[in-house]
DSSP file (Angstrom, degrees, kcal/mol; ACC not computed):
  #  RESIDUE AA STRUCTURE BP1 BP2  ACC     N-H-->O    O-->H-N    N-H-->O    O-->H-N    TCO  KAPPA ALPHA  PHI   PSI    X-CA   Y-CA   Z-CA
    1    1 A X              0   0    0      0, 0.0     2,-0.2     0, 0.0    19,-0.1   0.000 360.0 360.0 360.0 114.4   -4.9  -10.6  102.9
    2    2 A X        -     0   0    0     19,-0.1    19,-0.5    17,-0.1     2,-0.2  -0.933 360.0-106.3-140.0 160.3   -7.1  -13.6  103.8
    3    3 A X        -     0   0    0     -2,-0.2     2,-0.5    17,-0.1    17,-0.1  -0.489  17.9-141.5 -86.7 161.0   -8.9  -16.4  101.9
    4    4 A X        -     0   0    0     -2,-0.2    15,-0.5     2,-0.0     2,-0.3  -0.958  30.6-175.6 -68.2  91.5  -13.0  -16.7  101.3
    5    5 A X        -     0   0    0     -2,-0.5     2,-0.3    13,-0.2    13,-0.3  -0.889  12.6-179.0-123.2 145.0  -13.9  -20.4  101.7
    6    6 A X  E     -A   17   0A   0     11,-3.8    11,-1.9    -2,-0.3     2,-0.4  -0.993   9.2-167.2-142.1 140.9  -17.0  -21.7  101.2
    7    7 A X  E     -A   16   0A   0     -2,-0.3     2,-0.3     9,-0.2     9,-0.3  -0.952  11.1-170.9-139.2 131.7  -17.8  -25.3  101.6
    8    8 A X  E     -A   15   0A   0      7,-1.3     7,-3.9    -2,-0.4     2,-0.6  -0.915  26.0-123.3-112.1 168.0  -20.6  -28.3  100.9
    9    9 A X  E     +A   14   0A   0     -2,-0.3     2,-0.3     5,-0.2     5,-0.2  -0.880  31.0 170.6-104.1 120.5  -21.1  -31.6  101.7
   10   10 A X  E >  S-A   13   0A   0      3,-3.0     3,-1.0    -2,-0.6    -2,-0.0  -0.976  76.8 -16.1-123.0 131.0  -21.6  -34.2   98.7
   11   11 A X  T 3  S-     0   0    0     -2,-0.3    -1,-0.1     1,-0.3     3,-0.1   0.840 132.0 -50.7  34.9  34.8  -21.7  -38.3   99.3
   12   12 A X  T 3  S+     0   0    0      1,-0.3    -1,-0.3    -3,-0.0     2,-0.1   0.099 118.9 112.4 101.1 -31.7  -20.1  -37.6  103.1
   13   13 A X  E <   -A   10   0A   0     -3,-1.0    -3,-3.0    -4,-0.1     2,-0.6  -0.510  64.7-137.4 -95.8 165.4  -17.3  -35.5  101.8
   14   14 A X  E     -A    9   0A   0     -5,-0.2    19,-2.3    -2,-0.1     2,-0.4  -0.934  16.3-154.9-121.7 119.0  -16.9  -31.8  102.3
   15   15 A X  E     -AB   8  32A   0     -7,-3.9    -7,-1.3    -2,-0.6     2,-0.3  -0.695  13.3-145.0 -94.7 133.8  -15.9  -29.9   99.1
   16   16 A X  E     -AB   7  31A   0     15,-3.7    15,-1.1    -2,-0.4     2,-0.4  -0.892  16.5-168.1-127.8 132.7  -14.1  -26.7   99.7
   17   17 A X  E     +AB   6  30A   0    -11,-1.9   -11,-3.8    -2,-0.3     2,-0.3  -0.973  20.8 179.7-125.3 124.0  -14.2  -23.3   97.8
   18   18 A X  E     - B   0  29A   0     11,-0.6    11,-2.3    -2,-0.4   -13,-0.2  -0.971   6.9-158.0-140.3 143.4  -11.4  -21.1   98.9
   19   19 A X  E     - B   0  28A   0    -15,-0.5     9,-0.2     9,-0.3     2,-0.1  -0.506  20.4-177.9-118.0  18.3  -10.6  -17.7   97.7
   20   20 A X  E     - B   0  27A   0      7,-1.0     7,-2.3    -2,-0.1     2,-0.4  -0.242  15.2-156.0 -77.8 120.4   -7.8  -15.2   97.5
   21   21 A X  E     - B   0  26A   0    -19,-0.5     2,-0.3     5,-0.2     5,-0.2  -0.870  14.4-178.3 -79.8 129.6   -8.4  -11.3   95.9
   22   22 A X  E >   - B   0  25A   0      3,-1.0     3,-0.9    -2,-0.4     5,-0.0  -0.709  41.9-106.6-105.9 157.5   -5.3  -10.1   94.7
   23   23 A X  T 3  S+     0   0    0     -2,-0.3     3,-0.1     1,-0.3    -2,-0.0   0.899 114.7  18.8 -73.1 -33.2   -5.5   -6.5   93.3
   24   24 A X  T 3  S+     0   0    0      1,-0.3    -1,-0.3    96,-0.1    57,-0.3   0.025 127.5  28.5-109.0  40.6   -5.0   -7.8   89.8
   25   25 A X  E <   -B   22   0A   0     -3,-0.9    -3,-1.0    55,-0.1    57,-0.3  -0.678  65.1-122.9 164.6 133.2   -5.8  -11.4   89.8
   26   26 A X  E     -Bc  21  82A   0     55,-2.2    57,-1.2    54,-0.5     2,-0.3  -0.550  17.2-167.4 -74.8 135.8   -7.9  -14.2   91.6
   27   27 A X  E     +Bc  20  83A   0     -7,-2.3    -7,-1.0    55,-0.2     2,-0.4  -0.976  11.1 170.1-101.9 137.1   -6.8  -17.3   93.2
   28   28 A X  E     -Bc  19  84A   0     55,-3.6    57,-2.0    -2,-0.3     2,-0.6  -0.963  21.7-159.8-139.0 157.9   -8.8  -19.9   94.2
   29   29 A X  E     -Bc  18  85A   0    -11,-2.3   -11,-0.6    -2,-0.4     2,-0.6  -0.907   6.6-169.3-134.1 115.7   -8.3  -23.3   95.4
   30   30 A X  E     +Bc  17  86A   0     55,-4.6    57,-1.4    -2,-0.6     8,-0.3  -0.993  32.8 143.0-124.3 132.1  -11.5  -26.0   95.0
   31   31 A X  E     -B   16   0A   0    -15,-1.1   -15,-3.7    -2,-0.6     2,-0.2  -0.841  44.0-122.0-153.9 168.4  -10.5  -29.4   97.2
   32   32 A X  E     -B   15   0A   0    -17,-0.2   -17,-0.2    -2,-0.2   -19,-0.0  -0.707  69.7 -23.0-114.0-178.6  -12.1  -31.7   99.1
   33   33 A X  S    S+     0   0    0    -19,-2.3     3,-0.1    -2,-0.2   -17,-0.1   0.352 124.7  24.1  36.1-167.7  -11.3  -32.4  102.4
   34   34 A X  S    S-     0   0    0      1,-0.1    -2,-0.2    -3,-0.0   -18,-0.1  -0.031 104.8 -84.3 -24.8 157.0   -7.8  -31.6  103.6
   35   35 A X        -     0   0    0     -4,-0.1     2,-0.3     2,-0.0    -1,-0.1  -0.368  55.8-178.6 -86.0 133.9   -6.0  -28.4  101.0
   36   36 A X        -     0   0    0     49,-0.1     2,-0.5    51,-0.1    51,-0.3  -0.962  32.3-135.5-149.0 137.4   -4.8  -29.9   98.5
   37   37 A X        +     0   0    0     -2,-0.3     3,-0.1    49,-0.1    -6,-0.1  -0.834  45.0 154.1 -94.5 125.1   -2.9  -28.4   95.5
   38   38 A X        -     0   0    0     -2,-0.5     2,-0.2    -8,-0.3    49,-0.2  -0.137  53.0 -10.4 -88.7-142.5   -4.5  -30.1   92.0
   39   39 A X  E     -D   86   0A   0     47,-0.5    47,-0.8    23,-0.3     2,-0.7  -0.207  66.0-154.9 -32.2 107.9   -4.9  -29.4   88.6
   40   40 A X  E     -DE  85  59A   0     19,-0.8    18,-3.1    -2,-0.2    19,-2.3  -0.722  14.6-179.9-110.7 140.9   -3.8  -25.5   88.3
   41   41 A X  E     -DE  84  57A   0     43,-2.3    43,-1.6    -2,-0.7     2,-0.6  -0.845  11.9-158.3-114.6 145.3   -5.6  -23.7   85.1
   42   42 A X  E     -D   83   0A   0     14,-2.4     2,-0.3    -2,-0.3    41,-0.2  -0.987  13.7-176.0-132.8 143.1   -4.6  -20.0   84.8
   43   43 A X  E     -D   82   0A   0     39,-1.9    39,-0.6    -2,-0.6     2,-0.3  -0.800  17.6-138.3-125.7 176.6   -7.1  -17.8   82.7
   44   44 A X  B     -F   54   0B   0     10,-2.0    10,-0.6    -2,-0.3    31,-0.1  -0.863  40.4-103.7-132.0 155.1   -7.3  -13.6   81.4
   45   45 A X        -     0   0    0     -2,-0.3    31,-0.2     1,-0.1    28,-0.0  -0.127  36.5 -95.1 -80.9 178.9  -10.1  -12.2   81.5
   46   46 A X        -     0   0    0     29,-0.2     2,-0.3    26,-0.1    -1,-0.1  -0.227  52.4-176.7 -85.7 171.9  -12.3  -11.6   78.4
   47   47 A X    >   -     0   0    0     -3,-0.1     3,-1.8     0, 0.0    -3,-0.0  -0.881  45.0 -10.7-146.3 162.7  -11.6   -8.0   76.9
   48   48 A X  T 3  S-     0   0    0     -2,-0.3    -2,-0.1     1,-0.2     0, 0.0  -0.049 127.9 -20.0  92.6-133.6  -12.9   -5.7   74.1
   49   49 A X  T 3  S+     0   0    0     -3,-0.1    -1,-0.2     2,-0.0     2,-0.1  -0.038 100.5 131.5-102.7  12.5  -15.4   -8.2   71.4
   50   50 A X    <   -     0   0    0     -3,-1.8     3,-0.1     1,-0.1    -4,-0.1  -0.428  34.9-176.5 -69.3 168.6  -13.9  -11.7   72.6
   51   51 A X        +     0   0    0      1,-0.2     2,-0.4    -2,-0.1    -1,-0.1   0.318  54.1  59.9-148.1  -6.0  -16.0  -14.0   73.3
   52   52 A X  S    S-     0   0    0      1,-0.0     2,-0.2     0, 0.0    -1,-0.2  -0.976  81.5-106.5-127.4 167.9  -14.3  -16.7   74.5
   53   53 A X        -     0   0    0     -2,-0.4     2,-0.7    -7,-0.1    -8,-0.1  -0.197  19.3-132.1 -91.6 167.2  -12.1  -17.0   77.3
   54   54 A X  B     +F   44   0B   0    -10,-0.6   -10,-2.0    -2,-0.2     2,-0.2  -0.828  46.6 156.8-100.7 126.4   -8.1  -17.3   77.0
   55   55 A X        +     0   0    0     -2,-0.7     2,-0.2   -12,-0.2   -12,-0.2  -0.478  21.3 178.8-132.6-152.6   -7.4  -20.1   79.3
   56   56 A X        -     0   0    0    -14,-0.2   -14,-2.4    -2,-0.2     2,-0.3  -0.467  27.8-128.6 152.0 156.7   -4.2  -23.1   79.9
   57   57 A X  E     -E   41   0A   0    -16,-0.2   -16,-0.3    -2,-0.2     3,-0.1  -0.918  22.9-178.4-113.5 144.1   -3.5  -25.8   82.2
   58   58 A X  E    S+     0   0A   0    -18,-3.1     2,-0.3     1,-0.5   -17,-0.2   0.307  70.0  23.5-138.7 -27.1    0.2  -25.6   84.0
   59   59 A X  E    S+E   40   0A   0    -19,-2.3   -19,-0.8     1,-0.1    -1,-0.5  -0.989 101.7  25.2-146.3 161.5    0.1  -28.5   86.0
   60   60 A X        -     0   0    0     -2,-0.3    -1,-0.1   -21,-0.2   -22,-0.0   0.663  49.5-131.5  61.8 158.1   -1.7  -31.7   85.9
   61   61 A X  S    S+     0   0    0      1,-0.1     2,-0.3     2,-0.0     3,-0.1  -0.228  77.7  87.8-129.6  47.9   -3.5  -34.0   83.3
   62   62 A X  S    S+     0   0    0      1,-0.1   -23,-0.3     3,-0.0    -1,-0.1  -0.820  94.8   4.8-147.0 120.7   -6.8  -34.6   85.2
   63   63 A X  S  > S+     0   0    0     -2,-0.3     4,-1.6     3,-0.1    23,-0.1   0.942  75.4 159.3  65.2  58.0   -9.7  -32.7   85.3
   64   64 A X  H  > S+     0   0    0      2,-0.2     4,-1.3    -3,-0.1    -8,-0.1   0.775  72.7  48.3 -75.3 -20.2   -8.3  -30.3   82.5
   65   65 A X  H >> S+     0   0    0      2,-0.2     4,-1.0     1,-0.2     3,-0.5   0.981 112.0  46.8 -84.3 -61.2  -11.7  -29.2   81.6
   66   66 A X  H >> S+     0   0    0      2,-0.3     3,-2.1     1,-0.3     4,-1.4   0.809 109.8  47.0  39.1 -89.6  -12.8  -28.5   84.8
   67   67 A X  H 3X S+     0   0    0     -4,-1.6     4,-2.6     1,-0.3    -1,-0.3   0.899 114.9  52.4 -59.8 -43.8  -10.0  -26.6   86.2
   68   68 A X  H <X S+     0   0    0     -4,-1.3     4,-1.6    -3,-0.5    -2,-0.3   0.643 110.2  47.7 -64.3 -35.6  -10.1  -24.5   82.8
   69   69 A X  H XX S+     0   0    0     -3,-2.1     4,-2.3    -4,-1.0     3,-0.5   0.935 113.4  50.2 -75.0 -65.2  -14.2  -23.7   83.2
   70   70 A X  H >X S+     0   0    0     -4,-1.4     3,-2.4     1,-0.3     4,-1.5   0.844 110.4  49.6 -38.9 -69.1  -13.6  -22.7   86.7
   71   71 A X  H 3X S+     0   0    0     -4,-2.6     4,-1.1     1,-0.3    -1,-0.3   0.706 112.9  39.5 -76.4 -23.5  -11.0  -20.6   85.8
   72   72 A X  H <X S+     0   0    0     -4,-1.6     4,-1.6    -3,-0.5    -1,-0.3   0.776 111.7  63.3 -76.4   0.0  -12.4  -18.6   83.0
   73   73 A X  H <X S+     0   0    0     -3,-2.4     4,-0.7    -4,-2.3    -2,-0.2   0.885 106.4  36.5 -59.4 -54.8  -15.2  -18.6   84.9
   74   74 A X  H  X S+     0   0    0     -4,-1.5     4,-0.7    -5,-0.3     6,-0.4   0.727 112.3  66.2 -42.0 -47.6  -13.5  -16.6   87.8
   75   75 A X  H  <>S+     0   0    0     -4,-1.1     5,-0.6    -5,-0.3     4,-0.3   0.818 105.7  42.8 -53.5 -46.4  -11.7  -14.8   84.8
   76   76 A X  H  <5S+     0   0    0     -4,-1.6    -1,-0.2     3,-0.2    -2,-0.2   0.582 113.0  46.0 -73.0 -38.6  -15.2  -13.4   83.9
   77   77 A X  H  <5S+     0   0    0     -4,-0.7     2,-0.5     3,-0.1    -3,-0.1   0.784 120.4  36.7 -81.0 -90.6  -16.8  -12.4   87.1
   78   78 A X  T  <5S-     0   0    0     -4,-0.7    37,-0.3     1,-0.2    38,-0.3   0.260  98.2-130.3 -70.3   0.6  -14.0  -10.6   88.5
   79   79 A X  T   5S+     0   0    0     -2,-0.5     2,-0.5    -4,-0.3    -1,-0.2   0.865  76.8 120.7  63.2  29.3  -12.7   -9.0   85.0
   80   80 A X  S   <S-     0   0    0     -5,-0.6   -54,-0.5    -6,-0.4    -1,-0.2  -0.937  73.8 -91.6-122.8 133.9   -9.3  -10.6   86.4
   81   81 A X        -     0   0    0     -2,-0.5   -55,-2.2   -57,-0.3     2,-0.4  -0.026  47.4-148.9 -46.4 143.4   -6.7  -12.8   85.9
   82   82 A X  E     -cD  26  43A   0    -39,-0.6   -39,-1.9   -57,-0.3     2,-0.5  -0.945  26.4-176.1-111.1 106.5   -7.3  -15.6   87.1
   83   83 A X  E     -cD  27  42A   0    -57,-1.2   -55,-3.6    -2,-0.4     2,-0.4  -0.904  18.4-163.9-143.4 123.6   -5.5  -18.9   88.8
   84   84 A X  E     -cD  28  41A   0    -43,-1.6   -43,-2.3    -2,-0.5     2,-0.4  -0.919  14.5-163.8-140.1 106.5   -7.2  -22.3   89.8
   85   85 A X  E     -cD  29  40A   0    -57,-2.0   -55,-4.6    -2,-0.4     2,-0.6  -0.806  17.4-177.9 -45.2  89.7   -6.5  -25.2   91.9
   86   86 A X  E     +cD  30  39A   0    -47,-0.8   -47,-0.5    -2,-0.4     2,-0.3  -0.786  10.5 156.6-153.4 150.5   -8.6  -28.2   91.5
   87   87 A X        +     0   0    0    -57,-1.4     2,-0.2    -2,-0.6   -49,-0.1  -0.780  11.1 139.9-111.8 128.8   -8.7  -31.7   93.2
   88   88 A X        -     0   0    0     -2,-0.3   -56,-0.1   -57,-0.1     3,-0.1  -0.809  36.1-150.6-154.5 178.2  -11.1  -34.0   93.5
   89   89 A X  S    S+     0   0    0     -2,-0.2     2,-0.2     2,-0.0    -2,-0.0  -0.045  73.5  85.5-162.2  53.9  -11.4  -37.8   93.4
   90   90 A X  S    S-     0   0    0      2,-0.0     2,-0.3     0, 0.0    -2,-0.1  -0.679  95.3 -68.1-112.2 173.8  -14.7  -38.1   92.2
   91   91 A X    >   -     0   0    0     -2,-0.2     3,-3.3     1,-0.1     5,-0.5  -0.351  49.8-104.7 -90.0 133.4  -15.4  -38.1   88.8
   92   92 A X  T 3> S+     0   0    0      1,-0.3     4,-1.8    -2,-0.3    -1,-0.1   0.330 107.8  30.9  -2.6 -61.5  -15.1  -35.3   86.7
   93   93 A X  H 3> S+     0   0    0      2,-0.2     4,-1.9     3,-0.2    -1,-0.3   0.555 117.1  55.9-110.2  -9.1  -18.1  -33.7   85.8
   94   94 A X  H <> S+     0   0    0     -3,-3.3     4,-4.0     3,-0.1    -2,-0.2   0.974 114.9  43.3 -86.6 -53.6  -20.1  -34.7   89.3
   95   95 A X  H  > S+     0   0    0     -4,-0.3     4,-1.8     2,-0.2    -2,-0.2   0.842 114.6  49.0 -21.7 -50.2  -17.0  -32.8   91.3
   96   96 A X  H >X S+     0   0    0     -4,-1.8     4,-5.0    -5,-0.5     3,-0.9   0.990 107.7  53.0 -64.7 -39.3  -17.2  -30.1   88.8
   97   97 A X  H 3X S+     0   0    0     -4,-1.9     4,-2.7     2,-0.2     3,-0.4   0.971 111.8  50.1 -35.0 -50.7  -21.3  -29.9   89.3
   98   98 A X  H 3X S+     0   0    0     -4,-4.0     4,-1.5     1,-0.3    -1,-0.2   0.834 112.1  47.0 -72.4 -16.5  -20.6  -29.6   93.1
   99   99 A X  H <X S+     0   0    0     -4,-1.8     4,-1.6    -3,-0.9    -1,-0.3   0.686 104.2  53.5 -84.2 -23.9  -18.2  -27.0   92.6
  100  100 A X  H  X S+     0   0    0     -4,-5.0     4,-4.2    -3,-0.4    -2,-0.1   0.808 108.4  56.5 -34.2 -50.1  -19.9  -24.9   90.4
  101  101 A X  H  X S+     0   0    0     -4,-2.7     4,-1.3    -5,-0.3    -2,-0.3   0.914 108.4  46.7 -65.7 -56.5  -22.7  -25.1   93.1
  102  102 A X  H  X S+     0   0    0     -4,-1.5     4,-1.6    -5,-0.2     5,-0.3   0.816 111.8  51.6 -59.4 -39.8  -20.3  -23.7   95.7
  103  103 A X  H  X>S+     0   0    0     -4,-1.6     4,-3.5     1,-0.2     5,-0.5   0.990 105.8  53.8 -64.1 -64.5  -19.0  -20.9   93.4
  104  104 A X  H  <5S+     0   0    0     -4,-4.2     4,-0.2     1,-0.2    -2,-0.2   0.663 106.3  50.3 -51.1 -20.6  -22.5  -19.5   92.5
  105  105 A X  H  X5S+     0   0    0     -4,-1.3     4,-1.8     2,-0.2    -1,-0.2   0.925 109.6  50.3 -80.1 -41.1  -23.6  -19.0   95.9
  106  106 A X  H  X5S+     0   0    0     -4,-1.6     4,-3.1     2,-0.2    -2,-0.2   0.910 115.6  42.5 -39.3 -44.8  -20.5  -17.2   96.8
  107  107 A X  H  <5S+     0   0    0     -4,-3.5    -1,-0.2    -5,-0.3    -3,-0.2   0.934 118.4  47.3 -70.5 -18.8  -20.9  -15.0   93.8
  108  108 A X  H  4<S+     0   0    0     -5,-0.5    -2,-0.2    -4,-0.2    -1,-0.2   0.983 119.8  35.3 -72.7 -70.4  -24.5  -15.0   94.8
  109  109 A X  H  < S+     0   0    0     -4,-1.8     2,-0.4     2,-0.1    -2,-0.2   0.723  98.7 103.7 -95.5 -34.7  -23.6  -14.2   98.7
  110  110 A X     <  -     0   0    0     -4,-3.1    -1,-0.0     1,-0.1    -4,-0.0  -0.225  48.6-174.0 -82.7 117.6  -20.3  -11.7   97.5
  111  111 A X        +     0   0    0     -2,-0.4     2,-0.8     2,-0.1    -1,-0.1   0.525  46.3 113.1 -84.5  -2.1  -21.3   -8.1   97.8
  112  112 A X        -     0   0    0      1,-0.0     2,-0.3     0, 0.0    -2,-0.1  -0.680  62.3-143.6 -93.9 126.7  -18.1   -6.7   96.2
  113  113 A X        -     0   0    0     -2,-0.8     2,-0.1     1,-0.0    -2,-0.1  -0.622  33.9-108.1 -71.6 139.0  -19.1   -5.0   92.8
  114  114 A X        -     0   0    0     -2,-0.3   -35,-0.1     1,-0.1    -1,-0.0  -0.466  20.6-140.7 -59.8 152.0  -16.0   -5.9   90.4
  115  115 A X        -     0   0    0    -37,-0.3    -1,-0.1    -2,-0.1     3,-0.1   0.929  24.8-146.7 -85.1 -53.3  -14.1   -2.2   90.0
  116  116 A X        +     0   0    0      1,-0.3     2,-0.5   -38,-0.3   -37,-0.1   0.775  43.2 152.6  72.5  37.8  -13.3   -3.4   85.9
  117  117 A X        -     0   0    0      1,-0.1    -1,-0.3     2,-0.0    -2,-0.1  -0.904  32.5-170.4 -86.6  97.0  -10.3   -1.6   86.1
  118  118 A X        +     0   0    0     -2,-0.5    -1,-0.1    -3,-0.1   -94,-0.0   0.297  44.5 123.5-105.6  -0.3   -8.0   -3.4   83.5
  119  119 A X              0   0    0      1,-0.2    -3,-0.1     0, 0.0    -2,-0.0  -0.270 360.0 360.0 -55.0 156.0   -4.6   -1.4   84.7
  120  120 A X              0   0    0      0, 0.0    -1,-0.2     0, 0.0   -96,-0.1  -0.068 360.0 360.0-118.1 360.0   -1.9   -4.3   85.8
């Protein structure tokens, strides 16, 4: 069991996408620079004829929307639960942009079809 990290560089800093598959359930950890644990958002994946995703934030009161898009975001590709780290100290929505950009080229670059096997 090893992480996926994937990383850019935005205004000098290097933003970091890192990655752990669990057999039911994602973690992923978006920092910059050194690992750093931030805001953690935990999602389920969509199921049946919902249509929005089932999210919460469990620790931290910054950059709740954020950690909460990434993670149903995660929730949604990988038809898994889902659990998200993220830290940043730029401002919200330019941090989230760059992380968004670092997820979608992994999903872009990731060759494993999700199974969509809902067993726990």
């Amino acid at each position: 069991m090893s992480f996926v990290e994937s990383t850019c560089e935005h205004s000098g800093v290097t933003f970091h996408f890192r990655l752990l598959m669990l057999e039911n359930a994602v973690f992923a950890l978006f920092y910059e620079g050194e690992m750093k644990l931030g805001t953690v958002a935990f999602s389920m994946p969509v199921t049946g004829e919902e249509r929005a995703g089932k999210s919460s934030v469990l620790l931290g009161g910054k950059y709740l929307v954020a950690a909460r898009a990434l993670s149903e975001r995660l929730a949604v590709r990988y038809r898994k639960m889902s659990l998200v780290s993220f830290h940043s100290s730029f401002p919200e929505t330019e941090a989230f942009r760059v992380y968004v950009k670092i997820l979608e080229d992994h999903m872009k670059r990731d060759h494993e079809v999700p199974t969509g096997d809902d067993s726990e």
